[in-house]
N, C-alpha and C positions, 0 to 999 in steps of 0.2 A: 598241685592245684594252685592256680594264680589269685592270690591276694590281692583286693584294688582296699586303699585304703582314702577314704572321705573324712575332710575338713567339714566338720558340719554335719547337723543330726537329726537334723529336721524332714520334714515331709519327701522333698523332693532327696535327700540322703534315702528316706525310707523305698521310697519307687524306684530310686537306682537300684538299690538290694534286691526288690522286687524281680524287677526285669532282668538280674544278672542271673536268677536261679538258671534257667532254660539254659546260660551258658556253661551251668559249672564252674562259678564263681564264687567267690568267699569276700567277703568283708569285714572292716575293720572303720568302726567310725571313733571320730575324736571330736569329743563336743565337751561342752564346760558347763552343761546342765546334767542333770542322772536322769530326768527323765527327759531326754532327747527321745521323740517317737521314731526315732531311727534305729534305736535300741532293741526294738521289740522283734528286730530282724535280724541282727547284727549287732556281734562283740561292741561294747561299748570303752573307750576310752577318756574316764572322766578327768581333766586337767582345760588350763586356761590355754589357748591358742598360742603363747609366747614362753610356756613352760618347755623348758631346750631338752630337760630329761623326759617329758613326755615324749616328746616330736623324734627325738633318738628311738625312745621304745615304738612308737608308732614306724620310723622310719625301717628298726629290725624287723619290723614282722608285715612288711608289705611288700607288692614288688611294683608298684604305681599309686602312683595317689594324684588323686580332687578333691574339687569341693563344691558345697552344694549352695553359698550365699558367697557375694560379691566383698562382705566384711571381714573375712579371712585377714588377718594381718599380712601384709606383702613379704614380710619381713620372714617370717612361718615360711612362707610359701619359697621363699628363696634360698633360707636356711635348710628346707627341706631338698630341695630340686642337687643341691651340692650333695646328698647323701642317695637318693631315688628319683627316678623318674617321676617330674610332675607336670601333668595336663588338665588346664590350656597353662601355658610359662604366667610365669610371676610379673615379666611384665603387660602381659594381659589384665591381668587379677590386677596392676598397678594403677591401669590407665581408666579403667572399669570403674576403681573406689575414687575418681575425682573429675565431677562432672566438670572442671574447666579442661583437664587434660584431657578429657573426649571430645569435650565439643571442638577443642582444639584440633585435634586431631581429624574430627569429621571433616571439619574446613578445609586442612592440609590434601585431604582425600578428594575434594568434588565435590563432596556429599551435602546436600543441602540442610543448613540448621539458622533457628531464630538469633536475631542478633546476641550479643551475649557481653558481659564485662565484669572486672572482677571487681570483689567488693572486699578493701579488709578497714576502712576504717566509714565514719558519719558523715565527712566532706564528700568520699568516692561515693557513698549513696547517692549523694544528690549529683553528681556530675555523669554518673553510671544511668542514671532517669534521665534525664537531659539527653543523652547519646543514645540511648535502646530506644525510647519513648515511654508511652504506656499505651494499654493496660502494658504490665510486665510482670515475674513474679523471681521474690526474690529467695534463691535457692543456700540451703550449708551444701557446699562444695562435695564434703563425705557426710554418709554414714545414714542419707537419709534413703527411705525406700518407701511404698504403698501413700504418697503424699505427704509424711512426716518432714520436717527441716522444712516450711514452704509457710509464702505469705504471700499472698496475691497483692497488687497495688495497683489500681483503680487509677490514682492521681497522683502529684508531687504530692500531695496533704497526705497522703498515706505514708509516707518515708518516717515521721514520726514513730508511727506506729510498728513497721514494717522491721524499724532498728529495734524498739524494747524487745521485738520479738525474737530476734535473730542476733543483735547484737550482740551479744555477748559470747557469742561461738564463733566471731569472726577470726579469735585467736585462733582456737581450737583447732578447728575443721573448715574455717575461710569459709567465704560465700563469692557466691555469683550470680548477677540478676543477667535475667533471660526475658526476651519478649515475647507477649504472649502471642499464640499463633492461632488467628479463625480459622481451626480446622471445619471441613467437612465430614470426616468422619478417623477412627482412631484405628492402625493396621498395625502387626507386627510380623513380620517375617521370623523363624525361626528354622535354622540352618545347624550344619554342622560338617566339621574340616576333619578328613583324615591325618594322621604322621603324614602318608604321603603327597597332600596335596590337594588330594580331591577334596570336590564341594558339592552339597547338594543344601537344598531349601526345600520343603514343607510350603505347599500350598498360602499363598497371604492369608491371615485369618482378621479378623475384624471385632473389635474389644469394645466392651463398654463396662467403664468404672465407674462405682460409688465411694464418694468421700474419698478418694483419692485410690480405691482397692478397688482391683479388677472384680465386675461382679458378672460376665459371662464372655465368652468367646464362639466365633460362630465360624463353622470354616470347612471348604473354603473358601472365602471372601468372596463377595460379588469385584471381581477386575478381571479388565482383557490381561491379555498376553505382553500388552507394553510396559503395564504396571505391572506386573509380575516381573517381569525383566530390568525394570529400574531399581525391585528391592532386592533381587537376586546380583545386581550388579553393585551394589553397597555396600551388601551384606560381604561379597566378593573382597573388597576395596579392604574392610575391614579387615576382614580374617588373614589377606596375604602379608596386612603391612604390620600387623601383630604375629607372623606365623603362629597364627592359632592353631589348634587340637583340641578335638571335640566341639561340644554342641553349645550355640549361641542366641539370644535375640537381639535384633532392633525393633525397640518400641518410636514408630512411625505416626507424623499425624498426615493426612492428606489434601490440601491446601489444593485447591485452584490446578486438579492432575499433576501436583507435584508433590512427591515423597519430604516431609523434613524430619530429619532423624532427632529424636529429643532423645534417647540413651538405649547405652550396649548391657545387656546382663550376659556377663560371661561363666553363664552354667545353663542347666537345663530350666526351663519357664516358666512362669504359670499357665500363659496363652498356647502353651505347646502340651497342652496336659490331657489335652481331646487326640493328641496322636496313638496314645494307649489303645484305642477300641480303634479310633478312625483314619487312622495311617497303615500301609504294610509293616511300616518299623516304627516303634517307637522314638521320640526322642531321649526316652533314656536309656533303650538298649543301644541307640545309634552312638550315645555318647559314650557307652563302652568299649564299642568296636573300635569307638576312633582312639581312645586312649590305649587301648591295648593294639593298636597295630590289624587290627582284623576287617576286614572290606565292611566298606556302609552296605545298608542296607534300604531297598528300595521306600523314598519317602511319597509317594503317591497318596490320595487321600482314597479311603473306602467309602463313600456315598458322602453323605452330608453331616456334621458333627456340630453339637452346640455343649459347652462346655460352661456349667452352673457353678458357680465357686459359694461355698458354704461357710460365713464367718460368724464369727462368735459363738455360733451352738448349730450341732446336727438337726436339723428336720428331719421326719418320718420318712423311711427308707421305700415304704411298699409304693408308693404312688411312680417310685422311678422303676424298682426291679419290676414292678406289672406292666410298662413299657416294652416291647419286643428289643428295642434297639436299646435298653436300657443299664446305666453301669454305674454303679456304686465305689464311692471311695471314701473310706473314711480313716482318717488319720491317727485316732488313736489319740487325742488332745484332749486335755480335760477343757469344758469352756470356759470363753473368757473374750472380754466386748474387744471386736477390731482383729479378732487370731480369724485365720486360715484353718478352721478341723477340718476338712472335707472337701470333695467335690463332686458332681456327678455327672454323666457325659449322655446326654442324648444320641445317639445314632439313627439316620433313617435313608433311603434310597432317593429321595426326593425333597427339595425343598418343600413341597406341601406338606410330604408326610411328619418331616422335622415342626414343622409350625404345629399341625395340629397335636403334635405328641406333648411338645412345650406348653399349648394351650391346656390342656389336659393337667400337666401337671404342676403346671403353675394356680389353677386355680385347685388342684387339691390339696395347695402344700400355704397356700394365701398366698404367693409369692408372684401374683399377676403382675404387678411390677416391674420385676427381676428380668422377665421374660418377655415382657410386652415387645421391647426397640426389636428386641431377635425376632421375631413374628413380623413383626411390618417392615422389616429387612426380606426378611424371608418372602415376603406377599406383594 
């Protein structure tokens, strides 16, 4: 029986485990928390990412290994690939943890992205404004995800402020300010590469964040066949020139019918998390087959899907399972303000019928809100 063993033990670790049952799969995760809720599924291996005798014993008792967040130490993941098979390569996972070596990279590819410049000292702030312009927002290079490491800047008058905030990790983890882009609305493509080559993409889906955290996903996406063919040719661009393995996103803004890529997560998604109920294949089963060598499976979408992300504390479960197209997820997280427990996936045959389900349940849950943009998207 084949062992896949996961860097990382968190939620999306836990749905991979989920989805590998049906294959006959066994797991083995290695997190540096005890209660990783990836545990509750799968052996747990408690040590710090850069423990050599952990990663040795992780490395005996698996026959491939991933992971489930972009923070993986590169250095893990390289020490690891010299002893087992690891997917997607280490220097995926490299280029992933440093948003100038992507944005860099997107450039080198075609792929459209906001100006950008790097930041390591309080003169380069102000010459790095001067050159992007403004509004712009200025980014730590690693380590930041869900809007964390980020300071928007309005004007030069903001540079002040913008450095006490960030400055002092320019040693650290570097910065880079980026310009900000009027999008019209937020897309991600979510894809995934066999060993052999092959590609496929997951319908565009169409995002919208609170506070910087994804607060639903709708998909798939209202776009023609052009736009789908310019994320699918990115997405493409991406994966060959990484020889990626397994499954990816670009998180897309959509500017004036054009795609601009603002960043890669190189593992399974949050905005890909409606493919569970509303795809033929999941993307975390999809991202098994690619790791272990075994043919994708067809990504099509099943009718219409809206995908509710659930943070800091679970809402009342019955207002979505009394939905026909209705699916519960809950992660197993004790709460806690700005966490990820949960999510839940509307399903319906029709965009009407997705709105009115939403409508339904957003006002039985108070979360009129939450749900409102998906509805007048929808209508």
């Amino acid at each position: 029986m084949t062992t896949v063993g996961i860097l990382g033990g968190g939620q999306l670790a836990r749905m991979m485990a989920l989805a590998g049952a049906p294959l006959g799969l066994r797991f083995l995760v290695l997190d540096s928390t005890a209660d990783a809720c990836a545990a509750q599924f799968a052996p747990l291996l408690e040590a710090d990412y850069r423990d050599e005798a952990a990663l040795a014993e992780f490395a005996r008792r698996v026959d491939v290994a991933t992971f489930d967040f972009e923070n993986v130490p590169a250095e893990s993941a390289r020490w690891l690939a010299e002893r087992v098979p690891v997917f997607p390569n280490p220097r995926a996972l490299s280029v992933a943890q440093d948003r100038l070596a992507e944005k860099t990279l997107f450039r080198e590819l075609g792929i459209p992205v906001p100006e950008f410049a790097t930041v390591d000292t309080r003169d380069e702030l102000d010459a790095a404004i001067a050159a992007v312009g403004t509004p712009c927002i200025l980014k730590t290079r690693r380590l930041g995800y869900d809007g964390k490491g980020q300071f928007r800047i309005k004007s030069p008058a903001d540079a002040d402020a913008a450095w006490a905030t960030l400055g002092a990790q320019a040693a650290r983890v570097g910065l880079i300010l980026e310009g900000f882009v009027a999008f019209q609305r937020e897309l991600s493509v979510v894809a995934v590469r066999g060993r052999d080559g092959a590609l496929r993409a997951w319908p565009l889906t169409e995002n919208w964040h609170v506070d910087g955290i994804l607060s639903a996903s709708l998909a798939p996406a209202s776009a023609d066949a052009a736009l789908q063919a310019q994320a699918l040719d990115a997405a493409r661009r991406v994966a060959e020139a990484l020889d990626y393995v397994g499954v990816f996103a670009l998180e897309l803004f959509l500017r004036d019918g054009v795609l601009v890529a603002n960043e890669m997560a190189p593992r399974v998604h949050n905005s890909g998390h409606w493919t569970i109920e509303g795809a033929e294949t999941s993307q975390f089963q999809n991202h098994l087959r690619a790791v272990l060598g075994l043919p994708l499976g067809d990504v099509r979408a099943v009718g219409h899907s809206c995908m509710l992300n659930w943070i800091g504390e679970m809402p009342a479960a019955a207002p979505v399972l009394a939905e026909p197209g209705g699916h519960w997820h809950d992660y197993g997280k004790s709460p806690r303000e700005g966490r990820k427990v949960g999510h839940a996936t509307l399903r319906a045959e029709t965009p009407a019928e997705l709105a009115a389900a939403l409508e339904r349940v957003g006002k039985a849950l108070g979360r009129e809100a939450q749900v409102a943009p998906v509805i007048t998207r929808l209508r």
